[in-house]
N, C-alpha and C positions, 0 to 999 in steps of 0.2 A: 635456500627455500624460496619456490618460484610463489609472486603472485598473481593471482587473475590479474590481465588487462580488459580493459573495459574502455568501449569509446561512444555509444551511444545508449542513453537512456531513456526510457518512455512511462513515464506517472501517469495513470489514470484515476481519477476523482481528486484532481489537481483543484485546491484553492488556497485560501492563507494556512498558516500555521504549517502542521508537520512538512507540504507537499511543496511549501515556499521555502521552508529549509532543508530540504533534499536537492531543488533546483538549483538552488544557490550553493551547494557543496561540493555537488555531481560537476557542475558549469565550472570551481574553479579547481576541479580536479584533474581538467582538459577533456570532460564528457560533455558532448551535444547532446541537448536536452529535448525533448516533446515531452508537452503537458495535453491532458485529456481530461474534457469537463464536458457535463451536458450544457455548460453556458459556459463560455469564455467570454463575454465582456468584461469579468475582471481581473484578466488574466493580462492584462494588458501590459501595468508597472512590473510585472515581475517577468516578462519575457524579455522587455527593453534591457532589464537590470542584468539576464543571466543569459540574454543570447537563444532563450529558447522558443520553440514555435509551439502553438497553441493549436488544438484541432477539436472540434464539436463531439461529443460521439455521447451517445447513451450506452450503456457500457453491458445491459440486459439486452441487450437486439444483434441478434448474431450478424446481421449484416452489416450494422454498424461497425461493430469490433473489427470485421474483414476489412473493412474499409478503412480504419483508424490503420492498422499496420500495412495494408496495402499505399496508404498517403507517406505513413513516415517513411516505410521503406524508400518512394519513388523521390520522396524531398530532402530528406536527410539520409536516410540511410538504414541497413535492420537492427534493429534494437537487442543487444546484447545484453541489457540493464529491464526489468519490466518489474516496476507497483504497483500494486491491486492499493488501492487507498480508497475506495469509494466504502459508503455505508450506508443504511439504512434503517428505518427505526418509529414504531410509532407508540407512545406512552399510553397509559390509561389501563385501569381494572380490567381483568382479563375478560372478566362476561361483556364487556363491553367494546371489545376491539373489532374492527371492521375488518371482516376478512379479505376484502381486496386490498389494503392497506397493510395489513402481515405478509400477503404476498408478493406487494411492491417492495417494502422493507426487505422480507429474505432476498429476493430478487437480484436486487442491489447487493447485500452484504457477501452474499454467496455464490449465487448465479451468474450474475457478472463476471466474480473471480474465476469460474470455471472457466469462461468465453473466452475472457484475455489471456485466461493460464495456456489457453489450448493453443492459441494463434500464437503467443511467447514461443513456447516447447516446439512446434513445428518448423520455427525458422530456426532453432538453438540447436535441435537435436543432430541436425545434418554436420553441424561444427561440433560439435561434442564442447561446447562452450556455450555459457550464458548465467542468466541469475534472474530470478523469478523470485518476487518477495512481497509477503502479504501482508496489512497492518490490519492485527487483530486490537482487541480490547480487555478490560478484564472480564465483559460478558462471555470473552471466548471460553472460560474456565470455569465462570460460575454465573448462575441466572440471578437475575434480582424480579424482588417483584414488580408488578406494570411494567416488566419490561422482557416478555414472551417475546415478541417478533425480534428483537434486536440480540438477545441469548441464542434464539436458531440462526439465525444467519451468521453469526459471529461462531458457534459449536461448529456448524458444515463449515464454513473457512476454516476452520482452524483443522477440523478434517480431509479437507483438499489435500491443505499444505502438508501437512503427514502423509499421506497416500503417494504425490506427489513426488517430495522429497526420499519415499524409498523406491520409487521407482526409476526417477529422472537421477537422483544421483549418482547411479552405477554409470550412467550413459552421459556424463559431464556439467549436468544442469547445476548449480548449486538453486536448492527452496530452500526458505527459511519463513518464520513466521511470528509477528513480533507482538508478544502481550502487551499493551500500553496499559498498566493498570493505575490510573489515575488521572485526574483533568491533567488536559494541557493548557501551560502560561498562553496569553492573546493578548491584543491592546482591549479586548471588550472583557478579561478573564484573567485578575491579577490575584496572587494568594495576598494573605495578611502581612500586617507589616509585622507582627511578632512571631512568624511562620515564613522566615526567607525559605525560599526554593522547595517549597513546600505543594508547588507544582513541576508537573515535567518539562521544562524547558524544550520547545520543539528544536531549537539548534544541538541540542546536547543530544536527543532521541536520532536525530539525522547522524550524527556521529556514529552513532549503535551500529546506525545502518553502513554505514561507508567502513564500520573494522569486521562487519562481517565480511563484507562483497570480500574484501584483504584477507581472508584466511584462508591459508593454503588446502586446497582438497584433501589434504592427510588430517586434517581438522575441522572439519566442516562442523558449523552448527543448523540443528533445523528449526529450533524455537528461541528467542530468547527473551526474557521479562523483563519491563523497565518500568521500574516505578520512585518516587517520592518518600524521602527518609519517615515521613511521616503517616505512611499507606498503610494498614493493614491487610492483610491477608495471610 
């Protein structure tokens, strides 16, 4: 049973947590990495750590996007590996939401993904090889209240990835799309001490990710859920 190789990867809405432990799994897995943030200033310790390069991009501005894959391609190389991580999101009572602000939110959480998905798929499809992967939430499944803008953008992502995934699979793409239903651990974000692991471990989520990329095309998955022994849903 053959599995995908994979040699370079490109994370967009790259900062601490899940996109710091994707760098660092992907890097010692023999894949060169680009990370993508509307700020990279701190991006800095964890490019040193994992070898990988850092590039600016707002990820809602189609020229940008063009430009992000147009840079790694010319510096590293085409990205075979492509994470939509970015999000969007703004709280408060529904009669109360600024609608530019729900806009920018969806924007981000969904529109983005489309931009990247599209510039991914166009340099994959010609190889009938690649892997497009999106990190949803548990908004992608269910709305909560005060939190309208971040249930649409998370429902249309999780929509893409579907649409997507039966489209681009026939033609070698592997999509997937990952419910994270629960906080993830941080150093500013620890569970109780009479509740071990009672968050998601972003190293253990990044594993999720690295045994999908590993499943042979006669088994592909296109969503999978990961949550905390102690989640409901």
């Amino acid at each position: 049973m053959e599995h995908p190789k994979y040699k370079i990867a490109l994370i967009v809405g790259a900062g601490e947590g899940l996109s710091a432990s994707l760098a660092r799994l992907l890097s010692k897995q023999g894949i060169r990495v680009a990370l993508a943030a509307r700020k990279i200033e701190k991006l800095g310790a964890l490019c040193s750590e994992t070898g990988a390069r850092a590039y600016a991009c707002n990820a809602t501005e189609p020229d940008e996007v063009e430009r992000l894959f147009g840079l790694v391609e010319r510096e590293i190389g085409t990205p075979d590996v492509v994470v939509y991580n970015a999000s969007g999101r703004t709280r408060g009572p529904f009669v109360d939401l600024v609608p530019a602000d729900v806009a920018q939110a969806i924007a981000i959480s969904a529109y983005g993904g489309f931009l990247v998905a599209q510039q991914a798929a166009k340099r994959m499809l010609p190889n009938k090889h690649g892997a497009i992967l999106f990190t949803g939430a548990s908004a992608s499944v269910k709305g909560y209240a005060q939190s309208a803008s971040f249930a649409m953008g998370k429902f249309a992502l999780r929509g893409l990835a579907q649409s997507l995934a039966r489209e681009l699979s026939p033609q070698g793409v592997h999509v997937a799309h990952f419910v994270i239903d629960g906080g993830i651990r941080s150093a500013a974000r620890t569970e109780a001490e009479d509740k071990p692991d009672s968050m998601l471990d972003p190293d253990a989520i990044a594993e999720s990710y690295w045994n999908v990329l590993q499943q042979p095309r006669s088994a592909w998955s296109w969503e999978l859920e990961l949550r905390p022994w102690v989640e409901k849903f």
